[in-house]
N, C-alpha and C positions, 0 to 999 in steps of 0.2 A: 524347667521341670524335666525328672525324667523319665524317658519312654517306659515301659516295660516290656520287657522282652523275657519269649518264654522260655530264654535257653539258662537263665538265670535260675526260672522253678524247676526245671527239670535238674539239673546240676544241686539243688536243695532239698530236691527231693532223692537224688541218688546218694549223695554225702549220708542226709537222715538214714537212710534206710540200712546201707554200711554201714555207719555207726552201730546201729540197734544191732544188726548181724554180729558185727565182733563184739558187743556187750554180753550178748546172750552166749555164744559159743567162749569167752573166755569167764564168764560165771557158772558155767558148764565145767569147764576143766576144772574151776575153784574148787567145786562142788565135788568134782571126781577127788581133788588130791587130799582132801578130808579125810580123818577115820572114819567120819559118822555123816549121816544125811542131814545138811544144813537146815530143809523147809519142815522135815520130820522132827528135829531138835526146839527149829522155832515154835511152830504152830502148835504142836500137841504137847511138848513138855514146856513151853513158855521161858526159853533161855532167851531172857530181855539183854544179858550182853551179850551174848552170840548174834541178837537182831540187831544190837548197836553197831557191832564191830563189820557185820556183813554189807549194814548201808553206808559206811564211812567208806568199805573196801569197794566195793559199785563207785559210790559218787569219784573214788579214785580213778578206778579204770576206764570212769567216762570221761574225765580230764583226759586222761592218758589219751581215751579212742576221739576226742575234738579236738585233740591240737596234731593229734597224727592227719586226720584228716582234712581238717582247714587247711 
């Protein structure tokens, strides 16, 4: 069996944390290089493919941010 060792968590928990950092800072640029405000378009005027198309463009960039990372 094997040991655990905590250099293992900490290395997953620093990966984790990176990740989210470059998620957040490049859904930020997204968001800048729009004509219009992405969560203002979703949430108050209810643009269901604007929400489609924004969580396909996310669930991308987080492939993109775990394989850069792993």
């Amino acid at each position: 069996m094997m040991e655990f060792q905590i250099g293992n968590l900490i290395n997953a928990f620093v990966y984790a944390l990176l990740g989210i950092v470059l998620f957040v800072i490049s859904f930020t640029i997204l968001d800048k290089l729009t004509p219009y405000a992405l969560w203002e378009e979703i949430v108050e005027h209810k643009n269901m493919a604007l929400a489609i198309m924004v969580g396909f463009m996310s669930l991308g960039m987080c492939v993109i941010i775990a394989a850069a990372v792993h």
